[in-house]
Biopython code that builds the backbone (N, CA, C, O; Angstrom):
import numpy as np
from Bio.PDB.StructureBuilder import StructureBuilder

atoms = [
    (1, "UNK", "N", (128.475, 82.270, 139.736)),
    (1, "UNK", "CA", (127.019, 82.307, 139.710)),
    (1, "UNK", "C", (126.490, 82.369, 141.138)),
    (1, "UNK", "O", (127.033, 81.783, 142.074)),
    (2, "UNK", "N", (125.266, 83.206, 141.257)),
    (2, "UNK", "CA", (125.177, 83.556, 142.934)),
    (2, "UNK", "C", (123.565, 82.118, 143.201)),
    (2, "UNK", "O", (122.638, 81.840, 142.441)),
    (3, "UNK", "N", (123.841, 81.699, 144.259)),
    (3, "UNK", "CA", (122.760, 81.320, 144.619)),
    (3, "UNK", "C", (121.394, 81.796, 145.085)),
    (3, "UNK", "O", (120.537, 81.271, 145.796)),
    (4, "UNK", "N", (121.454, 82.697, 144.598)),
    (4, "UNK", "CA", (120.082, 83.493, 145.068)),
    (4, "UNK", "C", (118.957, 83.843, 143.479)),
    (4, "UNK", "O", (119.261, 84.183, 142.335)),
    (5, "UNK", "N", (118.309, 83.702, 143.802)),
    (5, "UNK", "CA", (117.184, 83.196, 142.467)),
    (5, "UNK", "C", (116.026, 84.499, 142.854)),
    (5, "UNK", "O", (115.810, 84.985, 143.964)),
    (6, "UNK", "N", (115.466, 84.811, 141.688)),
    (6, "UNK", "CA", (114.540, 85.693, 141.943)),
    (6, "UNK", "C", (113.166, 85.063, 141.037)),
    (6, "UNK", "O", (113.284, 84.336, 140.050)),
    (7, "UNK", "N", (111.913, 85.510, 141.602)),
    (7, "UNK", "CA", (110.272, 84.490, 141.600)),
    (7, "UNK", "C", (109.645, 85.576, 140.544)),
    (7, "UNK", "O", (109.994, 86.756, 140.541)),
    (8, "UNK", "N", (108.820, 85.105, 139.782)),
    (8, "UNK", "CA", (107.500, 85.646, 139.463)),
    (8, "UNK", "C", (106.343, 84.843, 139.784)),
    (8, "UNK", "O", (106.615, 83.688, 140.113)),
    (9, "UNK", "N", (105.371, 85.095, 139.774)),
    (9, "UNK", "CA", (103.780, 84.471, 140.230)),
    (9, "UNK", "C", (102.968, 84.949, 138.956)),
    (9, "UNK", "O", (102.865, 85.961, 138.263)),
    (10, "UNK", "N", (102.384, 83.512, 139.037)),
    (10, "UNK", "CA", (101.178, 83.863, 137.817)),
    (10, "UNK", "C", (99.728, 82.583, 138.676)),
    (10, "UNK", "O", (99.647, 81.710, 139.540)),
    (11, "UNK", "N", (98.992, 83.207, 137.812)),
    (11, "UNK", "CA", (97.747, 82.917, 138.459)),
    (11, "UNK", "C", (97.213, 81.898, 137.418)),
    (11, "UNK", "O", (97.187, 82.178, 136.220)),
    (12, "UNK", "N", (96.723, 80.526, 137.985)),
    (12, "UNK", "CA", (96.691, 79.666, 136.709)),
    (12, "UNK", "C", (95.232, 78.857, 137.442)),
    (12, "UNK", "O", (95.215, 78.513, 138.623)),
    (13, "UNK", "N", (94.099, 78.656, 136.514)),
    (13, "UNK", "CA", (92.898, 77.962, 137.447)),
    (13, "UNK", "C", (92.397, 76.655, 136.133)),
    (13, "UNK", "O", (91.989, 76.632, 134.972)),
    (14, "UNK", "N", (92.818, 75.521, 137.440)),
    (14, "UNK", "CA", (92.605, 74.003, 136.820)),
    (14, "UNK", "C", (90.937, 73.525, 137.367)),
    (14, "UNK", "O", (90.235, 73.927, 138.295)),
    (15, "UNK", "N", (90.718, 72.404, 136.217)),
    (15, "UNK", "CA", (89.368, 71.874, 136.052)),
    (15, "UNK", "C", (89.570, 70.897, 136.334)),
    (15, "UNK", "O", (90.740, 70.533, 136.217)),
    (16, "UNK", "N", (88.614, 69.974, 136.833)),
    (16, "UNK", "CA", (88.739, 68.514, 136.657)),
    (16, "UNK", "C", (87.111, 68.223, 137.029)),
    (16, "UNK", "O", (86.385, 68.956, 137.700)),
    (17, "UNK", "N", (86.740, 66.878, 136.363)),
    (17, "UNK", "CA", (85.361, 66.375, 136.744)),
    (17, "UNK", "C", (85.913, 65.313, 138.287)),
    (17, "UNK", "O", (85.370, 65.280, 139.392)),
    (18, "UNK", "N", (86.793, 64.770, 137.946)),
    (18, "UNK", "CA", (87.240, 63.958, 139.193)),
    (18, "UNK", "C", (87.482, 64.198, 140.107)),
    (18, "UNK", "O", (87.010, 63.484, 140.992)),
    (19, "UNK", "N", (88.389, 65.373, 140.511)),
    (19, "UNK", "CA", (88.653, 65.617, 141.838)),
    (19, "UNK", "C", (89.798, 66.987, 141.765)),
    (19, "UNK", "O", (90.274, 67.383, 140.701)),
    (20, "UNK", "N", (90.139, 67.641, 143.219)),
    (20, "UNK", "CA", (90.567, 68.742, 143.336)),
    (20, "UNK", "C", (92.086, 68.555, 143.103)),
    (20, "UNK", "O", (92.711, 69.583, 142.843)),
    (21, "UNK", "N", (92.868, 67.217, 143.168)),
    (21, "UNK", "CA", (93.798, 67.354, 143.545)),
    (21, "UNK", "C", (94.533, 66.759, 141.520)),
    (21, "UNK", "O", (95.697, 66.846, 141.128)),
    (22, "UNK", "N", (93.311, 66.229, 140.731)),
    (22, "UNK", "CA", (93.028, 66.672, 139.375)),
    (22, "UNK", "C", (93.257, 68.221, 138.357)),
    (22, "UNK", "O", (93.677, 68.627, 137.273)),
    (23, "UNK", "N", (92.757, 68.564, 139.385)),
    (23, "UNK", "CA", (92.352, 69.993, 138.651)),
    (23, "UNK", "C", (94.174, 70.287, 138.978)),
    (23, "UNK", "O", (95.142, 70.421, 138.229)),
    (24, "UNK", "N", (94.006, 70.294, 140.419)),
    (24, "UNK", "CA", (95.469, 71.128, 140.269)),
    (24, "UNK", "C", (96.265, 70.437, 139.091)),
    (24, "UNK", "O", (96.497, 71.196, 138.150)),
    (25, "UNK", "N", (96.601, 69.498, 138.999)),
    (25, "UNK", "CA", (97.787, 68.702, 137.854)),
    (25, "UNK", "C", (97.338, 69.117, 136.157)),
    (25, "UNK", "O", (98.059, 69.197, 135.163)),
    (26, "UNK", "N", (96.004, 69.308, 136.300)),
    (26, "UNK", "CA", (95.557, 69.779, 134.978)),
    (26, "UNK", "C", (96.206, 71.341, 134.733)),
    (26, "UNK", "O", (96.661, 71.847, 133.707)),
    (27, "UNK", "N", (96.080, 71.790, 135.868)),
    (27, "UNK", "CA", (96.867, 73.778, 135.773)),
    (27, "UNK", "C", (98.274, 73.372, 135.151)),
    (27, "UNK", "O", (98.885, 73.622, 134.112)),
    (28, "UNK", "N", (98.510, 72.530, 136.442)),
    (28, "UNK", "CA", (100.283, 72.582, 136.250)),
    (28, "UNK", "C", (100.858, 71.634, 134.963)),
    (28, "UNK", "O", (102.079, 71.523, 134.861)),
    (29, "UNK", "N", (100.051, 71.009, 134.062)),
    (29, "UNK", "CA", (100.596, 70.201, 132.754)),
    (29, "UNK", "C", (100.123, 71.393, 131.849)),
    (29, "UNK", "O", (100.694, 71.153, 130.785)),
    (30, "UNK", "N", (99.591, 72.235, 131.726)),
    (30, "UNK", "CA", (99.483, 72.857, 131.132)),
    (30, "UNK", "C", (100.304, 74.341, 131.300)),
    (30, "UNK", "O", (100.972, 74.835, 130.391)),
    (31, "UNK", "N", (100.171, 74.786, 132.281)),
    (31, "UNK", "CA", (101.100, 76.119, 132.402)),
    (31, "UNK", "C", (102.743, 75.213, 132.178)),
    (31, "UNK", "O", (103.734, 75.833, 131.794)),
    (32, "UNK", "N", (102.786, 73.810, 132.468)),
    (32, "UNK", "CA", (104.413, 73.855, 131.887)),
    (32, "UNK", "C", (105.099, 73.652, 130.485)),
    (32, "UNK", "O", (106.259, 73.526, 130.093)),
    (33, "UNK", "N", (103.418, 73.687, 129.711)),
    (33, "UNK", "CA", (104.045, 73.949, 127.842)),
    (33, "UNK", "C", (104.204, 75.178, 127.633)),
    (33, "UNK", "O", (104.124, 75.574, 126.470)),
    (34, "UNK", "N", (104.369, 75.752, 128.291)),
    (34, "UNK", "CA", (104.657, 77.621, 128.098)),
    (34, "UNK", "C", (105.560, 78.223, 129.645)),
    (34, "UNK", "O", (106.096, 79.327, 129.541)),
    (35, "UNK", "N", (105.654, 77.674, 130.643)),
    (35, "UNK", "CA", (106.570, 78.622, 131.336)),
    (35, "UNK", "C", (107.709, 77.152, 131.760)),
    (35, "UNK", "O", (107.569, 75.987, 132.133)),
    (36, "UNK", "N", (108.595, 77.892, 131.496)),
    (36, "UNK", "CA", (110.302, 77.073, 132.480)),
    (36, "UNK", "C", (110.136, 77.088, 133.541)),
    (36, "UNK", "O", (109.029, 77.366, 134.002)),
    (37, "UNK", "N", (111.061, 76.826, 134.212)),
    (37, "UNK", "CA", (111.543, 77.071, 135.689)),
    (37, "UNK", "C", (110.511, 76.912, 136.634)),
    (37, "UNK", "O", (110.927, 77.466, 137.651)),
    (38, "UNK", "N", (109.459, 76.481, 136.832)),
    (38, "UNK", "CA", (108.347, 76.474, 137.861)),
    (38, "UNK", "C", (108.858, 75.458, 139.131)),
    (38, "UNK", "O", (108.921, 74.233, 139.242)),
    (39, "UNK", "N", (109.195, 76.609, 140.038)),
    (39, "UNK", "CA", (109.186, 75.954, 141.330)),
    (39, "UNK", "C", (108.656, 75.348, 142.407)),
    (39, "UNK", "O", (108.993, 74.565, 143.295)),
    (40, "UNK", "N", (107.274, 76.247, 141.878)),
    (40, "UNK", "CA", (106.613, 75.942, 143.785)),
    (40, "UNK", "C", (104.973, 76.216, 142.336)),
    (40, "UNK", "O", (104.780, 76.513, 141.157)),
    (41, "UNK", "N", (104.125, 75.775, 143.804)),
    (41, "UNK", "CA", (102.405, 76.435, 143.829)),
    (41, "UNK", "C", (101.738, 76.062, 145.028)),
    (41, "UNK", "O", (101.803, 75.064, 145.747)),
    (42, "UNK", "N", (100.843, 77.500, 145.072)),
    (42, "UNK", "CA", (100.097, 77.625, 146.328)),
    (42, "UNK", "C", (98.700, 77.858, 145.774)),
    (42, "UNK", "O", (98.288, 78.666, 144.941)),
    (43, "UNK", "N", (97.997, 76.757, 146.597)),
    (43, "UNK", "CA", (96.202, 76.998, 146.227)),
    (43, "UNK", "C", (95.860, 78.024, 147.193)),
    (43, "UNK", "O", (96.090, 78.267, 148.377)),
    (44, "UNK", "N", (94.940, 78.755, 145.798)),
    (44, "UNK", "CA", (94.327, 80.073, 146.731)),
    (44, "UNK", "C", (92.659, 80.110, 147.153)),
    (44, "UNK", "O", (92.133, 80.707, 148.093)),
    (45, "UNK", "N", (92.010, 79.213, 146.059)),
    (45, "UNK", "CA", (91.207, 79.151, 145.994)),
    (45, "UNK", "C", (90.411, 77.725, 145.414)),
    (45, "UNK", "O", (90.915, 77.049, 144.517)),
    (46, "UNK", "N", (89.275, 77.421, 145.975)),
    (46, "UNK", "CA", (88.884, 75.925, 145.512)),
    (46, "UNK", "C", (87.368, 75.974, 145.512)),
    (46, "UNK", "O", (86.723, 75.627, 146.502)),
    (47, "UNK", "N", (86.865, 76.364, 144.511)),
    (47, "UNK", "CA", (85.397, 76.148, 143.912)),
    (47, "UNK", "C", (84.895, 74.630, 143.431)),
    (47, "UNK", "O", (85.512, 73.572, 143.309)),
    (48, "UNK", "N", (83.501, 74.994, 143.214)),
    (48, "UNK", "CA", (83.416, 74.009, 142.351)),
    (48, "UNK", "C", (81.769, 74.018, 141.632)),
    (48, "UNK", "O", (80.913, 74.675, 142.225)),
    (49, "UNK", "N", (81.448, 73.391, 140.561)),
    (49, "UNK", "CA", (80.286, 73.241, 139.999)),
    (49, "UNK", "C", (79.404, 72.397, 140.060)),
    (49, "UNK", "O", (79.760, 71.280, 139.684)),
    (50, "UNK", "N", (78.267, 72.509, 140.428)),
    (50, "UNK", "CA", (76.819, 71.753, 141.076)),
    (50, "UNK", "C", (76.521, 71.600, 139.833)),
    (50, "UNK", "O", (76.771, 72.429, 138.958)),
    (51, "UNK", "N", (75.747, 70.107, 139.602)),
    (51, "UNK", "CA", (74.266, 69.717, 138.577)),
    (51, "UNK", "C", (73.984, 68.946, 139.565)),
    (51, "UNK", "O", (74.475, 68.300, 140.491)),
    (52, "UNK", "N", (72.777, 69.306, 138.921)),
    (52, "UNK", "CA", (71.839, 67.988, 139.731)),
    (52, "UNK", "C", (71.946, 67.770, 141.310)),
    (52, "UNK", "O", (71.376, 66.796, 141.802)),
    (53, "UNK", "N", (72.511, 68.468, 141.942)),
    (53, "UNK", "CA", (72.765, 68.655, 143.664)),
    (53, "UNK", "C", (73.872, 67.608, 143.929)),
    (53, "UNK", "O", (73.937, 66.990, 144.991)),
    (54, "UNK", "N", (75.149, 67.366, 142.419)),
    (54, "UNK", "CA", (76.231, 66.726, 142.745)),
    (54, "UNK", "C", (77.003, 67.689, 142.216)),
    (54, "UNK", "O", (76.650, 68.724, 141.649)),
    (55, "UNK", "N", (78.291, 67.199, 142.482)),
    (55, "UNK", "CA", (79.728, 67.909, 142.195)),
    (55, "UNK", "C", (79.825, 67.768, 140.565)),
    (55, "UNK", "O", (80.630, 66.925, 140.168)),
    (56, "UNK", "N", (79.020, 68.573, 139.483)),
    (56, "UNK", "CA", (79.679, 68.564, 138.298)),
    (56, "UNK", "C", (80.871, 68.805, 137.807)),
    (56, "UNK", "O", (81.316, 68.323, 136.765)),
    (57, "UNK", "N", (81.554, 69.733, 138.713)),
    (57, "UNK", "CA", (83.883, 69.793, 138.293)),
    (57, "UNK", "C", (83.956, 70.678, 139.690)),
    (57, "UNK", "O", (83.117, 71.158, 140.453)),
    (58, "UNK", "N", (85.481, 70.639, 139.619)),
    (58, "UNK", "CA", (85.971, 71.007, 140.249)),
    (58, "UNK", "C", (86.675, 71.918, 139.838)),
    (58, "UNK", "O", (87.147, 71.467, 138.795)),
    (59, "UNK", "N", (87.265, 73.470, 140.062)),
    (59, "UNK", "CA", (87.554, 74.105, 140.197)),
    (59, "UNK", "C", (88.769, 74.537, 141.051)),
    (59, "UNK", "O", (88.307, 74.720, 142.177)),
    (60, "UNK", "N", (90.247, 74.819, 141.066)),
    (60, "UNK", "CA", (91.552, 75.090, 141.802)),
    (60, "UNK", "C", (92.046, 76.845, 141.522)),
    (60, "UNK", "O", (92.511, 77.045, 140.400)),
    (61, "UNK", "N", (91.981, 77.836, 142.282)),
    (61, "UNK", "CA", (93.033, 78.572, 141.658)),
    (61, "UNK", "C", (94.563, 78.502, 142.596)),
    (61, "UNK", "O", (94.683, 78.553, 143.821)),
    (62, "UNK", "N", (95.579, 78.377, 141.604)),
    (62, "UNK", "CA", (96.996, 78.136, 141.769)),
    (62, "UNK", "C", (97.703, 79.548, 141.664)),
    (62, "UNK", "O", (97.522, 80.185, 140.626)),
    (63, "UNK", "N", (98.423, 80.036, 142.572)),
    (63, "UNK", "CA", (99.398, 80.680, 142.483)),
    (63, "UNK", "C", (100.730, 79.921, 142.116)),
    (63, "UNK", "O", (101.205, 79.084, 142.883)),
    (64, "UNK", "N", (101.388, 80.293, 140.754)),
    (64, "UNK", "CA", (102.957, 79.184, 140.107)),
    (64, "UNK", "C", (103.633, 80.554, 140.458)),
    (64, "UNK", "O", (103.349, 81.740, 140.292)),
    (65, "UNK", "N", (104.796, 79.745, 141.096)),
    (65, "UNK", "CA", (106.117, 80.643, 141.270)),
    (65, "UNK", "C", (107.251, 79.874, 140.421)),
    (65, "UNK", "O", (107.582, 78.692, 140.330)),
    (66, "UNK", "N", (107.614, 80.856, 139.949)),
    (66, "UNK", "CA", (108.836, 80.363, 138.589)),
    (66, "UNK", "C", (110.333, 81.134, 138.351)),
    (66, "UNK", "O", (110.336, 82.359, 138.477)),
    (67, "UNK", "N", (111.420, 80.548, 138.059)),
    (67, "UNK", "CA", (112.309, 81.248, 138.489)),
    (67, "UNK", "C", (112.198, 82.356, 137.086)),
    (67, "UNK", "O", (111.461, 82.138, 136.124)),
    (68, "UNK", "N", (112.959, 83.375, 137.205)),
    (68, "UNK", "CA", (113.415, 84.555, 136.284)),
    (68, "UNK", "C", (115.010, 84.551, 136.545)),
    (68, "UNK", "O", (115.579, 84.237, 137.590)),
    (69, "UNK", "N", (115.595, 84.988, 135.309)),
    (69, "UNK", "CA", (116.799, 85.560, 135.043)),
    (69, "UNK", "C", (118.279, 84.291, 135.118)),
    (69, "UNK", "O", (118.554, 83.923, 133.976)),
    (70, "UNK", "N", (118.965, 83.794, 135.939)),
    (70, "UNK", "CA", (119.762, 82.759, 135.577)),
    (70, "UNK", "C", (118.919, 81.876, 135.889)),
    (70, "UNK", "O", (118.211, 82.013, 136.886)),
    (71, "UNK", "N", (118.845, 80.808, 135.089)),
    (71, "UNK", "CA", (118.315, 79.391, 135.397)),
    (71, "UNK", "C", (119.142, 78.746, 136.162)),
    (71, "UNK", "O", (118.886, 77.594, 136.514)),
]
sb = StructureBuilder()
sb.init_structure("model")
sb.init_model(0)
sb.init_chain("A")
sb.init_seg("    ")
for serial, (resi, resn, name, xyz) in enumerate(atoms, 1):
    if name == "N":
        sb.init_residue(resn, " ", resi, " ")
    sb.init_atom(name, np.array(xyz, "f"), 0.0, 1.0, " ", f" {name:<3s}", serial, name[0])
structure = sb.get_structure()
């Protein structure tokens, strides 16, 4: 078996009312009832939603890198 692993990327965007670092864990419990192998993630992007001139949620987009082909 060779040690060399090959990636796919998928684009996954978490919510949270609490906080940013929320949202991300909300992406990643959820993209891991449907993909294996998830190695890594990189934030690409970090929004978020105003009421009332406060932080109504928060907003993450995640790049997930996941392995393909031998596990």
């Amino acid at each position: 078996m060779s040690n060399h692993h090959t990636y796919k990327k998928i684009e996954m965007v978490g919510s949270s009312k609490t906080s940013i670092e929320e949202a991300i864990q909300n992406a990643l419990a959820e993209c891991h009832k449907t993909v294996k192998n998830m190695d890594w993630f990189e934030v690409v992007e970090t929004r978020g939603h105003i009421v009332d001139g406060a932080v109504g949620h928060f907003q993450v987009t995640l790049k997930i890198g996941f392995r393909i082909g031998d596990s």
